[in-house]
C-alpha positions as CSV (number, residue, x, y, z in Angstrom):
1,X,100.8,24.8,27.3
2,X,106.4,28.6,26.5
3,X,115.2,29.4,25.1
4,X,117.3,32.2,25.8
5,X,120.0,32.0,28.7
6,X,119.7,35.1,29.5
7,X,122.7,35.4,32.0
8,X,125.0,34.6,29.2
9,X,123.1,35.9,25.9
10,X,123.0,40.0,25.3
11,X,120.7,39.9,21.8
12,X,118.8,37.3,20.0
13,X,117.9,37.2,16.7
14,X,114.5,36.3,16.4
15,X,114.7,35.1,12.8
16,X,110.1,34.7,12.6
17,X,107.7,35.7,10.4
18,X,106.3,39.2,11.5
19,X,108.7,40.1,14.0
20,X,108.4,44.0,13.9
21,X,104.9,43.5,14.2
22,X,104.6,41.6,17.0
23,X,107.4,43.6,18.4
24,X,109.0,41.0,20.8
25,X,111.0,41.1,24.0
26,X,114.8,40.3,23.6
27,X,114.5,38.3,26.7
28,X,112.4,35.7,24.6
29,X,114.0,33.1,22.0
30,X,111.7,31.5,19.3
31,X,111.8,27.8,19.9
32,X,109.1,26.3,17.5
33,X,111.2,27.2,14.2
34,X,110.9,26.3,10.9
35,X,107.1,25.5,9.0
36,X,104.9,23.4,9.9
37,X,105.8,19.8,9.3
38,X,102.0,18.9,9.1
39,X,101.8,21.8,5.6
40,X,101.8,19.0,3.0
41,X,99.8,16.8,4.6
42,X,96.4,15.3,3.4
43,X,96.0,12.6,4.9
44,X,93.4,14.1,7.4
45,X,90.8,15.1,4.4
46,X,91.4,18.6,6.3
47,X,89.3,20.2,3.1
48,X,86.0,18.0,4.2
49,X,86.6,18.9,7.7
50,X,86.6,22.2,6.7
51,X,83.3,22.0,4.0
52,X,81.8,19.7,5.8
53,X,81.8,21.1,9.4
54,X,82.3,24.9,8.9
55,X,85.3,24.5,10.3
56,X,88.2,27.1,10.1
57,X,92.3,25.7,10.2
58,X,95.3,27.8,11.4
59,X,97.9,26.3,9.7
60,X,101.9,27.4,10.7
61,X,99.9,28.1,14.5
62,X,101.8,26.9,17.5
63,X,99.3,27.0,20.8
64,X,98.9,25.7,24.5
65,X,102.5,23.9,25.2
66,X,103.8,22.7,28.3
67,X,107.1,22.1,29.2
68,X,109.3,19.7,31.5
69,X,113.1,19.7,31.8
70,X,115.5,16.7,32.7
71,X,116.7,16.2,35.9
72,X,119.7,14.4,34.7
73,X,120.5,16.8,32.0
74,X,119.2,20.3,32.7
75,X,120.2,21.7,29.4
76,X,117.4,19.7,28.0
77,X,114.2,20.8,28.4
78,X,111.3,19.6,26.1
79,X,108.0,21.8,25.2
80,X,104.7,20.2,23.4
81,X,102.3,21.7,21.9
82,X,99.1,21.8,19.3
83,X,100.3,22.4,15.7
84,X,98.1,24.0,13.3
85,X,94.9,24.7,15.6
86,X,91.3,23.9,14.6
87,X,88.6,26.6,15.1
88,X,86.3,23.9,16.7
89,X,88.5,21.8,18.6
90,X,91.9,20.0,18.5
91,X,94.9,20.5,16.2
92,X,96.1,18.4,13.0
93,X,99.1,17.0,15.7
94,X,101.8,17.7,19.0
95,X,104.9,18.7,18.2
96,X,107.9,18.8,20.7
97,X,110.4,21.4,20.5
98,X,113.6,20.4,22.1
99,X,116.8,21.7,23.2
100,X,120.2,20.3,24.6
101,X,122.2,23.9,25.0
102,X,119.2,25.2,27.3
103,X,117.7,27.1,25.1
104,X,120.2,28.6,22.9
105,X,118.8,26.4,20.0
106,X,115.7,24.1,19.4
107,X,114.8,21.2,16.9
108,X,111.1,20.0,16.5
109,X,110.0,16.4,16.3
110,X,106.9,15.2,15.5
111,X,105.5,13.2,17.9
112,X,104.5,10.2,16.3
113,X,100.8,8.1,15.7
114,X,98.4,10.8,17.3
115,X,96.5,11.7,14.3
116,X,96.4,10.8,10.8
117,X,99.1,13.7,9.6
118,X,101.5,12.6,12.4
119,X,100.7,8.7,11.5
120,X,98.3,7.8,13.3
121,X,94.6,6.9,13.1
122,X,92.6,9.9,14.7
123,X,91.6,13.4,12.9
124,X,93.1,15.4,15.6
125,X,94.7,15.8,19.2
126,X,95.1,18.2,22.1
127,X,95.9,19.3,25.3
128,X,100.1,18.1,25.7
129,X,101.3,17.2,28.5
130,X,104.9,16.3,30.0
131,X,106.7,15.0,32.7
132,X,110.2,13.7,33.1
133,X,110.9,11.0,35.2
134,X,113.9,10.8,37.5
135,X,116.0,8.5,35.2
136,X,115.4,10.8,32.2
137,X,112.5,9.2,30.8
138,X,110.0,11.6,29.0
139,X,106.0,10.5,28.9
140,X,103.7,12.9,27.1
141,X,99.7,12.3,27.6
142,X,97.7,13.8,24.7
143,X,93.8,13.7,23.6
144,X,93.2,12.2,20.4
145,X,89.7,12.4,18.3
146,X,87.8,11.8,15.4
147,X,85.6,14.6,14.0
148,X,83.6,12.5,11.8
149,X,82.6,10.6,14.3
150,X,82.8,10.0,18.1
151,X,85.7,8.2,18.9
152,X,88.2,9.5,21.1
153,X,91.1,8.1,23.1
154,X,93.6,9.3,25.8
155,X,97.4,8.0,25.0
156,X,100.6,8.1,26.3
157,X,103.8,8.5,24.5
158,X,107.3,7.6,25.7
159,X,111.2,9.1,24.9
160,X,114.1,7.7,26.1
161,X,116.5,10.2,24.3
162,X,115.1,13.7,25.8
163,X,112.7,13.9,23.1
164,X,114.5,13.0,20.3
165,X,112.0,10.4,19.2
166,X,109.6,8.9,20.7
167,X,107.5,5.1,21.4
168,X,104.8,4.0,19.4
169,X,101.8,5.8,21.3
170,X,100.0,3.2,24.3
171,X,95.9,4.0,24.7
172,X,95.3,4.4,28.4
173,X,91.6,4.8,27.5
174,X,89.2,4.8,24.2
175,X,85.6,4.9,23.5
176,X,83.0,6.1,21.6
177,X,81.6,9.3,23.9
178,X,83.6,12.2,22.2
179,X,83.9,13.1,25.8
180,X,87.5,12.5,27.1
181,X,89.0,15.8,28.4
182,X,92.3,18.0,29.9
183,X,94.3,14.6,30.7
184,X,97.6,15.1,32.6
185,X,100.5,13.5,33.3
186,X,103.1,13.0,36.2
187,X,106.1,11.1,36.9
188,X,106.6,10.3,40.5
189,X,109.5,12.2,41.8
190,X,111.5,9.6,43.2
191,X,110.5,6.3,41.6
192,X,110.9,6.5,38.3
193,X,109.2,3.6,37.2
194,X,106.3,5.3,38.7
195,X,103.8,7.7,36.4
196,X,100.4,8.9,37.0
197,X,97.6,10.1,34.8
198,X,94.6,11.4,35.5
199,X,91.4,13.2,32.6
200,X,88.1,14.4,32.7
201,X,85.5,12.1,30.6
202,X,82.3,14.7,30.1
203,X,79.0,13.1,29.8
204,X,75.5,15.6,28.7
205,X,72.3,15.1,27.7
206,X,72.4,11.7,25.2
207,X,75.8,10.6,26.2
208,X,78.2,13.3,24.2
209,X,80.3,16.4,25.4
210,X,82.3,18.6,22.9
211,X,79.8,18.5,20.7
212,X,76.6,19.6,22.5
213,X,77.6,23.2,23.7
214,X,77.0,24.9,26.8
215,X,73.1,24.1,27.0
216,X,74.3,20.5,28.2
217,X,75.9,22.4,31.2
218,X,73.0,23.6,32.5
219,X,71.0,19.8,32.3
220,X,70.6,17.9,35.5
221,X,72.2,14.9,33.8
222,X,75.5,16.5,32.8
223,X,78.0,15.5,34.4
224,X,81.8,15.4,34.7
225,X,84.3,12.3,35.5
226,X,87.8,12.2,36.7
227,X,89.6,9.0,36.1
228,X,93.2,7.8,37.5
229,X,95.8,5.5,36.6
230,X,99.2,4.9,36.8
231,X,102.3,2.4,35.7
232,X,104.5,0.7,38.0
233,X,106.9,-0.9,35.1
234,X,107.9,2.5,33.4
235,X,104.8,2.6,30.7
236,X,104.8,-0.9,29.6
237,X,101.4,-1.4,31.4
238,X,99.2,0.7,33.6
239,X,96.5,0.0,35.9
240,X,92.7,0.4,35.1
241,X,91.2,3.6,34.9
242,X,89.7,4.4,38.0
243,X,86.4,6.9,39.0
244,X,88.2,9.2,41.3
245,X,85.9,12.1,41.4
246,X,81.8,12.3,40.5
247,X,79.0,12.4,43.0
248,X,76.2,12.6,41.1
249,X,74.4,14.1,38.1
250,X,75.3,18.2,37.6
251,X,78.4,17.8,39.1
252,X,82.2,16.8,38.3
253,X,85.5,18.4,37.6
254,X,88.2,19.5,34.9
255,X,91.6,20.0,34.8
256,X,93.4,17.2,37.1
257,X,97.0,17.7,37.9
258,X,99.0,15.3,39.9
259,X,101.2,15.9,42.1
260,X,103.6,14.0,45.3
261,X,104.6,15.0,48.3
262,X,107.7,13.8,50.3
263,X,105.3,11.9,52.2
264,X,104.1,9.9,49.3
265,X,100.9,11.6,49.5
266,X,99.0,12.3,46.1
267,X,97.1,15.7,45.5
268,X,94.8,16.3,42.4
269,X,94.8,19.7,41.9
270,X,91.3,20.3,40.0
271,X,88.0,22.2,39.8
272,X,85.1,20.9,41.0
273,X,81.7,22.4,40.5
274,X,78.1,20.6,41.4
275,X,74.7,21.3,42.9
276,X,75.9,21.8,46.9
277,X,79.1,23.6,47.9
278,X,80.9,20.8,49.3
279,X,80.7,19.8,45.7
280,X,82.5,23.2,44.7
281,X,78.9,24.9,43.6
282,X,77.3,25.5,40.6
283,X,79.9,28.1,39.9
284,X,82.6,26.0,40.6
285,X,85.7,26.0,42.8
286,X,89.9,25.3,43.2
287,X,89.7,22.2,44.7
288,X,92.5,19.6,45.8
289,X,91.1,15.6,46.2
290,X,94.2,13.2,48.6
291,X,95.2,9.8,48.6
292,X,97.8,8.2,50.9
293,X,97.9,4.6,49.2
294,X,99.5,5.4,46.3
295,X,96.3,6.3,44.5
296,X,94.2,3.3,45.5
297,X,91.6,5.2,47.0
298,X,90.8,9.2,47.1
299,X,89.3,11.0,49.3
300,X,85.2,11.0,49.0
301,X,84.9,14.9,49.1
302,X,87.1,17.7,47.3
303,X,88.9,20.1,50.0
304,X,88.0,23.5,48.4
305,X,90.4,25.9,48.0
306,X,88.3,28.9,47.4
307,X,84.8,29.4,45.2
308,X,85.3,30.7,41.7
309,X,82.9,33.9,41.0
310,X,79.5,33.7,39.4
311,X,80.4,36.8,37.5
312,X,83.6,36.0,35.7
313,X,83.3,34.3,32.0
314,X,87.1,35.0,31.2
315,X,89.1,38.0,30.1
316,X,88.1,39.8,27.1
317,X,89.8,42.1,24.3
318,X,89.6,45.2,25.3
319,X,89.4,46.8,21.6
320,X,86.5,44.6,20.8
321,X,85.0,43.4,24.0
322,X,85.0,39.9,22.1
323,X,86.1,37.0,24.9
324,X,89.9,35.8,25.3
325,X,89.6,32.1,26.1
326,X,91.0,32.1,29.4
327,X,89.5,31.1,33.1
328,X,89.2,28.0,32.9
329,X,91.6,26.0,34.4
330,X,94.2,26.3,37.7
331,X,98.0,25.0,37.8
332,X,99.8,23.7,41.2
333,X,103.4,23.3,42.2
334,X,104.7,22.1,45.5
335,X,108.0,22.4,47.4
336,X,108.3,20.0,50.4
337,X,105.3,19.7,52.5
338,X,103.8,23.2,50.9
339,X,101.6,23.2,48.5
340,X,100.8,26.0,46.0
341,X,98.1,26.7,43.3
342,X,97.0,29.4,41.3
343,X,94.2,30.5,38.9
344,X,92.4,33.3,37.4
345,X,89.6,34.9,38.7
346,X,87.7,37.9,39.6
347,X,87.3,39.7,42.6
348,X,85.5,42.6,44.3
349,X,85.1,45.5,43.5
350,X,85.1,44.4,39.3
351,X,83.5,40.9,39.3
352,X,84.3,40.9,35.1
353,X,87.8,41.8,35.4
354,X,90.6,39.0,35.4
355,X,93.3,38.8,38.4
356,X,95.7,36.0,39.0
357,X,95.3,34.6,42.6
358,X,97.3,32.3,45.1
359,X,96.8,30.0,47.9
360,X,98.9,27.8,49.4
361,X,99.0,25.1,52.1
362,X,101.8,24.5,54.7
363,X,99.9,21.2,55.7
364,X,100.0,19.4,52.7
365,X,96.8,20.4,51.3
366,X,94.8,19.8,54.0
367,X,93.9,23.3,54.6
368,X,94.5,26.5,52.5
369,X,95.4,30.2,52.6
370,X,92.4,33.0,52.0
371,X,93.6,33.7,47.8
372,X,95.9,36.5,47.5
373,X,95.5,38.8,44.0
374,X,99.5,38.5,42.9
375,X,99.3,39.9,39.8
376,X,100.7,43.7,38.7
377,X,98.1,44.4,36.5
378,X,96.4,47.8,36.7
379,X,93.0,48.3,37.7
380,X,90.1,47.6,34.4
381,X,92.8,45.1,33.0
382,X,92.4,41.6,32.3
383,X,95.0,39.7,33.7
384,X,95.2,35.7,32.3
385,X,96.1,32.2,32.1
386,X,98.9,31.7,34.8
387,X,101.7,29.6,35.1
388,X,103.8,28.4,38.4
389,X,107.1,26.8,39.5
390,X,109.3,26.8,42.4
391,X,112.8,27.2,42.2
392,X,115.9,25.7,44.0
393,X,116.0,28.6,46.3
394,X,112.1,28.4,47.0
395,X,111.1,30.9,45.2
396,X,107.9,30.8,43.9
397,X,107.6,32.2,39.8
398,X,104.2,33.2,38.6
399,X,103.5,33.8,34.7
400,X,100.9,35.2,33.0
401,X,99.4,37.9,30.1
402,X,98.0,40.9,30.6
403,X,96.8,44.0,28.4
404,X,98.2,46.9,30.0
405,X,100.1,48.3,27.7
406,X,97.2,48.4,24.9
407,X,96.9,51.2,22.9
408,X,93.1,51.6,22.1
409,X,93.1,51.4,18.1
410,X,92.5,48.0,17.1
411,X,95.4,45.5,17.8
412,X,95.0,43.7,21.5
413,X,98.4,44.5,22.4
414,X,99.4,41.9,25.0
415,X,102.2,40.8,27.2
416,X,103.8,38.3,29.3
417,X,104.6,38.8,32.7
418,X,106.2,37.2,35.6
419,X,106.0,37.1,39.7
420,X,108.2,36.5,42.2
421,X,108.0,35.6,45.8
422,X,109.9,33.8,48.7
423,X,108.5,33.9,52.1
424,X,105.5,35.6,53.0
425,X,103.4,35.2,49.7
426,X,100.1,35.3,50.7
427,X,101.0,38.9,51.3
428,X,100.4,40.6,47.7
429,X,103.4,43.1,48.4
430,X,105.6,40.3,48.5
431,X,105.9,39.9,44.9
432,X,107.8,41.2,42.7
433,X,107.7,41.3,38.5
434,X,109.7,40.8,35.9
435,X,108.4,41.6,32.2
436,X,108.6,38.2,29.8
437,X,107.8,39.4,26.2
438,X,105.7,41.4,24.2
439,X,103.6,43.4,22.8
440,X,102.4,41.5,20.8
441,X,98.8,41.5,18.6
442,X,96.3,39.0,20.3
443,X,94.0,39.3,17.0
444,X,97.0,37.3,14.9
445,X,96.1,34.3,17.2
446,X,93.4,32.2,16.3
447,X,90.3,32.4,16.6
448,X,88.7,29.0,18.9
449,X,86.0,29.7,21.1
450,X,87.5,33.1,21.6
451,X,91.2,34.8,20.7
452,X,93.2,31.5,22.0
453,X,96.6,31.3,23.3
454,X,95.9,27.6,25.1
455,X,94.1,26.9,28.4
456,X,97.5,26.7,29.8
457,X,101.0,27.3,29.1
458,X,104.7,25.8,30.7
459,X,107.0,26.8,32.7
460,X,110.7,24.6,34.2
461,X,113.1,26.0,36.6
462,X,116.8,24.9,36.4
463,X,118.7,26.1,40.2
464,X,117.5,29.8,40.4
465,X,116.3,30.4,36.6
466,X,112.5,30.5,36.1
467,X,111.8,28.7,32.2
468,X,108.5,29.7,30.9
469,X,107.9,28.3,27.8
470,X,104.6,30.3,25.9
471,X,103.0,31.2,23.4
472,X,102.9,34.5,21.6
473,X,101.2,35.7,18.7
474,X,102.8,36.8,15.8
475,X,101.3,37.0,12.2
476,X,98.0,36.0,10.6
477,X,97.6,34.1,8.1
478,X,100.7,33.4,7.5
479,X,101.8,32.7,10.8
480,X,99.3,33.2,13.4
481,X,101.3,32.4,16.8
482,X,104.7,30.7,17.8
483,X,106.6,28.9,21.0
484,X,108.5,31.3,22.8
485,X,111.3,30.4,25.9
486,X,112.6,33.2,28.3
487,X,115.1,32.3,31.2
488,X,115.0,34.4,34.7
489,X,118.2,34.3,36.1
């Protein structure tokens, strides 16, 4: 939503367009090479989208991936992400970049029948997902819509081959609301015939969502639903979407992320906001929902994790003061019994200012740890869009950007970081940091409700390494941003 073996590669060559200017870390490997494979398309009319809708294409742009890596084969890992990003929404298709050397090299496949340039019947998708099943099975979960109308659809697509190619693409859910949102998707850790997915369908004012801006937000019938399902035959059917999460009117959720503890026990990792605080508040809150039948039933109320601030609207460049899109979402990762989630936030005394904060839970999400600020980034800094993992040595790895080594002139210069912990991390001394990648110019990226790397990013661990797998930017027009992999030995 980012490969190098670092422990056995001294130098890479990074072989990308604008190089010098984005002035990447040798600790970073490009792994979305090549053009876009969407650059002769036209079978999206992307020239009426544009007249028609105002609206503004990236093309050769790479954004938002996330990343899984076989358990059978840990020298192949697969990322997905958005190619050629849309100023308003959605990209002209997912791509998967794929390796089988563990990141020395990468090839990228199209992944087939989302939208019309990839084969499919929709204008555009979004938000990858990916999760490897035990036997080696690969299921991604993607957003597909129309722009000249309303319809909308959540599918599933299936690989067999580590991402090599891929099944025709199976709708979990369709309709006619151009509401369905940030799906995710999870393979059950031990039976691997087993996959959950969860998404958000937003409702507003007159039925729609994406296109009726933040004023819906704020009406009393807006609301936000979370729906589950899940196959027991490896994909060849699921069950019917099911209402997991949505009181009432003003209230709901975004950003579901499943995951299974030993116990069988499922956790949604997700925000919640509404009109009481059990609800997570009208600011919202990190909130976890449990069921212990397999996903049959959920519990009726969220636990909260921790409010989010009133005063935080995301991090913001600090040449321009124009917003980063960033804040919105949280990502969990688990190890046993203990639970562990992260987000980005602020916190007293700069209630504008972005930090990356942790909680975790020794009781398997039942209760949670007071957040902990874990990120390095000096004070008047935004900090933004984490990542986490857990390692085989539970470790806990922490990625994320931040802008402190910007020189005040005009060019956003950003980097990637990452944290380390094992034992006592709720303690922010405990971690330790490890520098990813960059500078790099934020202002090459583009431009989608604010300077937009993705509302998330990846990250796999193989034994000790920590994998991100992220986005950097790199050179606009030409080539606005690019996949990136980095291993930490």
């Amino acid at each position: 939503m980012l490969r190098l073996i670092f422990a056995v590669m001294c130098a890479v060559t990074l072989g990308v367009v604008g190089a010098a200017n984005a002035r990447l870390s040798s600790t970073a490997v490009l792994a979305s090479p090549g053009a876009s494979p969407f650059a002769s398309c036209t079978a999206d009319a992307a020239g009426t989208q544009a007249s028609t809708f105002g609206s503004t294409l990236y093309p050769n742009s790479e954004i938002e991936p996330r990343s899984a890596i076989n358990p059978l084969h840990p020298l192949n890992i697969v990322g997905e992400y958005q190619q050629d990003r849309w100023s308003d929404g959605g990209a002209r298709g997912l791509v998967a970049s794929v390796t089988h050397d563990g990141g020395t090299t990468w090839s990228r496949v199209i992944v087939p029948g989302l939208t019309r340039c990839s084969g499919g019947a929709y204008d555009r998708a979004s938000d990858p997902w990916l999760s490897f099943a035990s036997n080696g099975d690969l299921y991604a979960i993607s957003l597909s819509f129309d722009f000249f109308d309303s319809h909308n659809a959540i599918i599933v697509s299936k690989s067999t081959d580590g991402g090599d190619s891929w099944s025709a693409p199976k709708e979990l859910t369709a309709d006619n609301t151009d509401g369905l949102d940030k799906e995710s998707i999870t393979a059950d850790p031990i039976n691997p015939n087993v996959v959950y997915a969860v998404w958000d369908r937003l409702i507003g004012p007159g039925g729609s969502t994406h296109a009726s801006g933040q004023g819906a937000l704020h009406a009393k019938s807006y609301k936000s639903q979370t729906f589950f399902t899940k196959t027991t035959d490896g994909g060849q059917t699921w069950s019917t979407p099911q209402q997991i999460y949505t009181d009432s009117s003003f209230s709901g959720s975004i950003g579901s992320i499943i995951r299974v503890l030993p116990d069988g026990t499922l956790l949604d990792g997700l925000v919640t906001y509404g009109n009481a605080a059990w609800k997570g508040g009208k600011c919202s809150s990190i909130s976890v929902l449990r069921s212990t039948d397999g996903g049959s039933s959920w519990s009726q109320k969220p636990t909260i994790v921790s409010p989010l601030s009133c005063t935080y609207a995301g991090a913001h460049d600090p040449d321009t003061g124009a917003p980063v899109r960033s804040g919105g979402l949280l990502d969990i990762a688990t190890d046993g019994s203990k639970v562990f989630v992260v987000w980005e936030d602020a916190v007293a005394p700069a209630p504008t200012t972005g930090r990356i904060l942790f909680s975790q839970s020794t009781d398997g999400g039942v209760s949670w740890s007071s957040p902990a600020v874990i990120s390095k980034t000096p004070t008047g800094v935004d900090a933004f869009i984490p990542t986490i993992a857990v390692n085989a040595s539970h470790t806990i790895g922490v990625s994320y950007y931040d802008f402190r080594n910007n020189t005040p002139g005009g060019s956003a210069d950003t980097d990637a970081w990452l944290v380390r912990c094992t034992g006592a991390c709720t303690v922010p001394a405990s971690w330790t940091e490890t520098h990813l990648a960059g500078s790099f110019d934020l202002h090459q990226a583009p431009d989608a409700g604010g300077e937009f790397l993705g509302d998330y990013q990846g990250m796999t661990t193989s034994g000790d390494a920590f994998q991100p797998f992220f986005i950097q930017a790199v050179t606009a027009p030409s080539n606005p941003t690019d996949a990136y992999f980095a291993t930490v030995p």
